[in-house]
C-alpha atoms as one frame of an Amber mdcrd trajectory, in Angstrom:
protein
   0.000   0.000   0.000   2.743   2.360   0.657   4.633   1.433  -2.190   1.278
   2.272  -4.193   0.771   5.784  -2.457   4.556   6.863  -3.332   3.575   5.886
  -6.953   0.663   8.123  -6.645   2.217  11.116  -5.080   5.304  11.002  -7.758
   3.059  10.641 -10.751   0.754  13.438  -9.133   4.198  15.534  -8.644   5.008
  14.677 -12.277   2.509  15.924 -13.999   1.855  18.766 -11.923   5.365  20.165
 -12.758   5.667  19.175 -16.457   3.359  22.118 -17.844   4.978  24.943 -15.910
   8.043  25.043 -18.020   7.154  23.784 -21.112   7.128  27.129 -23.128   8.707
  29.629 -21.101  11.928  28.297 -19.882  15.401  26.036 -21.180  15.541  22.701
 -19.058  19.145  22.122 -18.325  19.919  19.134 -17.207  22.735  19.568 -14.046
  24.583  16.206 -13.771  24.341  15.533 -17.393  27.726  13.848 -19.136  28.767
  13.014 -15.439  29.425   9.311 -14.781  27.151   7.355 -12.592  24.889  10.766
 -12.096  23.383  11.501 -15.961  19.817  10.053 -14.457  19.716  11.857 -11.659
  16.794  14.073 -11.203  17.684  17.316 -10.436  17.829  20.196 -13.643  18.137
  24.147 -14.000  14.915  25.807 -15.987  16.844  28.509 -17.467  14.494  31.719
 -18.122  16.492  34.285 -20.418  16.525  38.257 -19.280  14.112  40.484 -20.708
  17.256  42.839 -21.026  18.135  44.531 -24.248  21.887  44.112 -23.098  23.480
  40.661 -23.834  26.263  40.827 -21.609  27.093  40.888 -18.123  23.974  40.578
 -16.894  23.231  39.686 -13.254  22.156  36.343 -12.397  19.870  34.113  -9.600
  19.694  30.654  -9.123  16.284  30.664  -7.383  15.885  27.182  -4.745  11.798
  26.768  -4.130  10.685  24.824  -0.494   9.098  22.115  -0.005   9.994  20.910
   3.397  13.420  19.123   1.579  10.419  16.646   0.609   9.016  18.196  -2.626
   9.009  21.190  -4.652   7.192  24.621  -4.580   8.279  24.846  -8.163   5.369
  26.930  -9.317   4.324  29.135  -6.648   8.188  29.813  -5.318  10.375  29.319
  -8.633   8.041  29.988 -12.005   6.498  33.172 -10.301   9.994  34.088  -8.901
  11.607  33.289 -12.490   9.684  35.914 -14.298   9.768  38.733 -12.310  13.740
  38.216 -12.032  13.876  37.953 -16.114  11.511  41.010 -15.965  14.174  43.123
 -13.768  16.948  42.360 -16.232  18.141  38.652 -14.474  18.596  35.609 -15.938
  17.420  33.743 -13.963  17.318  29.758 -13.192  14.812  27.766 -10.958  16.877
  25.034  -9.373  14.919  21.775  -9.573  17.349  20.003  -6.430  17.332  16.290
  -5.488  14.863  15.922  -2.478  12.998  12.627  -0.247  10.129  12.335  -3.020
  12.788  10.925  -5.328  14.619   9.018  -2.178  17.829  11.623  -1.671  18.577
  12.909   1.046  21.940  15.193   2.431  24.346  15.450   0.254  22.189  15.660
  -2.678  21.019  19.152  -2.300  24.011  20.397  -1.396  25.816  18.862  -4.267
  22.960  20.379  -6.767  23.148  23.831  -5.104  26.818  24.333  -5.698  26.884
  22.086  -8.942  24.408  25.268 -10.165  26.595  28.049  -9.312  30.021  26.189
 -10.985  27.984  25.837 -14.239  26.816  29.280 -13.888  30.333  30.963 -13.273
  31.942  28.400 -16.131  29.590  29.226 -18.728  29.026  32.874 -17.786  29.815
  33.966 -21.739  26.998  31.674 -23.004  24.244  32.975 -21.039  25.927  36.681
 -21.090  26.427  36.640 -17.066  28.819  38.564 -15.291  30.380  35.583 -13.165
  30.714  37.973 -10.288  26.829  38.679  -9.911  25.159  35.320  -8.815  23.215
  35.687  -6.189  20.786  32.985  -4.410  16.915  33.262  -3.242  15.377  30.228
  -1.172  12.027  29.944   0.124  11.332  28.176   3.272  13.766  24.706   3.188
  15.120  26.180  -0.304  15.921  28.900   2.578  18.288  26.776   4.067  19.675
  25.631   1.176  20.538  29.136  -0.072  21.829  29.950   3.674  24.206  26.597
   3.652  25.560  27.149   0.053  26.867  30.755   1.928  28.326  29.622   4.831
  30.330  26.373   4.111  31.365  27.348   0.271  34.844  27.672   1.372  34.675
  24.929   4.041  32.608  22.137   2.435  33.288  21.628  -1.115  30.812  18.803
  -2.180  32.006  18.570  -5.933  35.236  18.313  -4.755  34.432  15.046  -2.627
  32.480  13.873  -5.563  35.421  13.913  -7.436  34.432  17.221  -9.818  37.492
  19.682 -10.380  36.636  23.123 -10.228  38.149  26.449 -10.579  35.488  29.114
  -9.961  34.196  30.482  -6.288  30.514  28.366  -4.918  30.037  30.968  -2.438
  26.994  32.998  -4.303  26.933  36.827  -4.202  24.291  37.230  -2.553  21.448
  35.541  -0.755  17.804  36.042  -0.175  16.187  33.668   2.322  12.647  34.071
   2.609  10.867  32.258   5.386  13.768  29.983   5.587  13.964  26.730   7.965
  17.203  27.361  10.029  17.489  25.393  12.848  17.637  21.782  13.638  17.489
  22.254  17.173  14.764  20.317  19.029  13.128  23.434  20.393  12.287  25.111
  17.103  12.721  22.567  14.334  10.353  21.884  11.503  10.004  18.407  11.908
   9.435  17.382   7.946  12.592  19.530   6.423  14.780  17.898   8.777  13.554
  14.097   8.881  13.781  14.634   4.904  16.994  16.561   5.017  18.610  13.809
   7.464  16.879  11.079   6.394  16.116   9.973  10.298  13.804  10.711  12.761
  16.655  10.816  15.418  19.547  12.559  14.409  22.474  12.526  16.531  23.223
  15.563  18.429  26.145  16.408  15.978  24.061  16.576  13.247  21.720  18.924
  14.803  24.487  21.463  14.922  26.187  21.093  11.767  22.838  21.600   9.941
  21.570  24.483  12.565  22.641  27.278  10.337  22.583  29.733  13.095  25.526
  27.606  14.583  27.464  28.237  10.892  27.661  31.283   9.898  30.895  31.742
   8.281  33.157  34.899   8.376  32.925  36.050   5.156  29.257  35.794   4.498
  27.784  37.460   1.412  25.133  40.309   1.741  22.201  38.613   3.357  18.104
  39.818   2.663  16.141  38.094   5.276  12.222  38.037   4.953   9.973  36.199
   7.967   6.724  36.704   8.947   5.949  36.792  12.630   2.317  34.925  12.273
   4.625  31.630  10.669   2.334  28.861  11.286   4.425  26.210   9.186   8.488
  27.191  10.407   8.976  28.985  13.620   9.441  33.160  12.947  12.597  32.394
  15.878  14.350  30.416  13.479  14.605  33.648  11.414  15.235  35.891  14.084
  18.111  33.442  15.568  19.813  33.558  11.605  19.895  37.548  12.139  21.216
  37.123  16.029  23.938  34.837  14.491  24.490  37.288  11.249  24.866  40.121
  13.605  26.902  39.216  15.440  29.200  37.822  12.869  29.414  41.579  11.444
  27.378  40.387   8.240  25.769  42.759   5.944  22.098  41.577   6.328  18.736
  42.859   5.873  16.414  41.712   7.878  12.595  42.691   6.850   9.889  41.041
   9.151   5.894  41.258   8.862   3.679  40.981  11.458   1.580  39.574   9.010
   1.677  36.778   5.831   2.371  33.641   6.939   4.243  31.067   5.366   4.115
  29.730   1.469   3.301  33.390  -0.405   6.483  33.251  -2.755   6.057  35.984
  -5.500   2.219  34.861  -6.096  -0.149  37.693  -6.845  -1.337  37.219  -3.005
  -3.484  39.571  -0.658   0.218  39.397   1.276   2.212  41.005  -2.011  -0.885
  43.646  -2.609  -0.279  44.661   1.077   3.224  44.809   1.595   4.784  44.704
  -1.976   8.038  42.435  -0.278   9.388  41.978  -3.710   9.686  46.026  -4.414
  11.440  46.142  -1.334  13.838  43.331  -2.730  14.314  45.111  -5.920  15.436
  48.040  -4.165  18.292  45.835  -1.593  19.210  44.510  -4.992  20.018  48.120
  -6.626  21.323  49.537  -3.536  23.952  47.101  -3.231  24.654  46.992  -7.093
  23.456  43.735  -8.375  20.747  45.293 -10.158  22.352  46.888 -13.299
């Protein structure tokens, strides 16, 4: 019977994300050529800038939620896509390895910074400047965007996977927006880290190494940080714990909270974005710190 449900729930999942990129975006496949990884499921949808300029154009690998379980890939990464490509960005929804398709850590870390080497490598194909390639997550993609910051220098997942490499994985810039942070017992959201961890039990260790608030590097990129203090679905602490952490590291973040909104808006055309217009204020962190030409 179970075996039968997971059938379901992929098929469901299938054919629920097949239509959204059919016309409007490039589907790049990320481990393609690469021995004993050319099947695995995890791709880039590519959606070209609506810039007249064809060169050095700023880029942003966008990482949808979906509790490391599934993917949020319409309401999080189509919607996100085109208003990116509207500003001038090309921009690429990140369709990462998750527990639907049975992977677990290391996949998304390995997709995350396999995305930003292809990125950087090929920067004269898609007419990026390799130096402008910033990262937004939603909720788990959150975490993903805020990992792929902090251990780019210290945890080099190609590298162990036996993929030479001569371009930075730390992105430019991150966004996290309603991100899952913690792995502590006390504020946890119990689906992104039994799918993250693959357990129900993790061992103390890896509640820390995964507890982003524990990780923040020294050398963090310019951080925009968007929670909602009504967060039904992950804790509005684990947000404000991120900032402590940032903070106190001497980071460069931006940390705009709502009293209002909830959990799951994304860049949908929500009663949330007609009240507070959160992605205006993004557009205008963006120019003010230059990665909006």
């Amino acid at each position: 019977m179970k075996s039968l449900k997971r059938i379901f729930a992929v098929t469901i999942f299938i054919l629920g994300v097949l239509p959204l990129f059919a016309k409007e975006s490039q589907k790049i496949k990320l481990w393609q050529g690469m021995k004993g990884l050319k099947h695995e499921i995890a791709y880039l949808h590519y959606y070209p800038s609506k810039a007249i300029d064809s060169e050095n154009k700023p880029a942003v690998i966008i990482c949808p939620g979906g509790s490391y379980h599934h993917l949020g890939l319409k309401n999080e990464g189509r919607t996100s896509a085109l208003w990116f490509s509207e500003l001038g960005f090309e921009a690429f929804v990140l369709e990462y390895r998750v527990a639907v398709w049975r992977r677990h850590y290391p996949s998304m870390m390995q997709d995350v910074q396999r995305a930003i080497q292809l990125l950087r490598e090929n920067a004269s194909t898609y007419g990026i400047d390799a130096n402008n390639v910033g990262l937004i997550g939603y909720s788990a993609g959150g975490h993903l965007v805020t990992w792929a910051a902090e251990f780019a220098e210290r945890c080099d997942e190609l590298e162990k996977m036996g993929i030479s490499h001569e371009v930075s994985l730390k992105p430019d810039w991150i966004a996290p927006i309603y991100p899952v942070v913690s792995m502590q017992d006390d504020i946890y959201h119990h689906w992104s880290r039994k799918s993250l961890l693959n357990t129900k039990k993790p061992t103390q260790e890896q509640k820390d190494l995964f507890s982003l608030e524990m990780q923040v590097s020294d050398d963090m990129p310019p951080v925009y940080l968007v929670a909602c203090r009504d967060d039904d679905v992950v804790m509005f602490e684990n947000s404000e714990r991120l900032f402590k952490a940032l903070t106190e590291k001497g980071a460069d973040v931006t940390f705009k909270a709502y009293d209002e909104g909830g959990h799951g808006f994304g860049m949908t055309d929500c009663d949330f974005m007609k009240k507070t217009h959160w992605n205006e204020d993004l557009r205008l962190w963006l120019s003010e710190k230059g990665f909006l030409n």
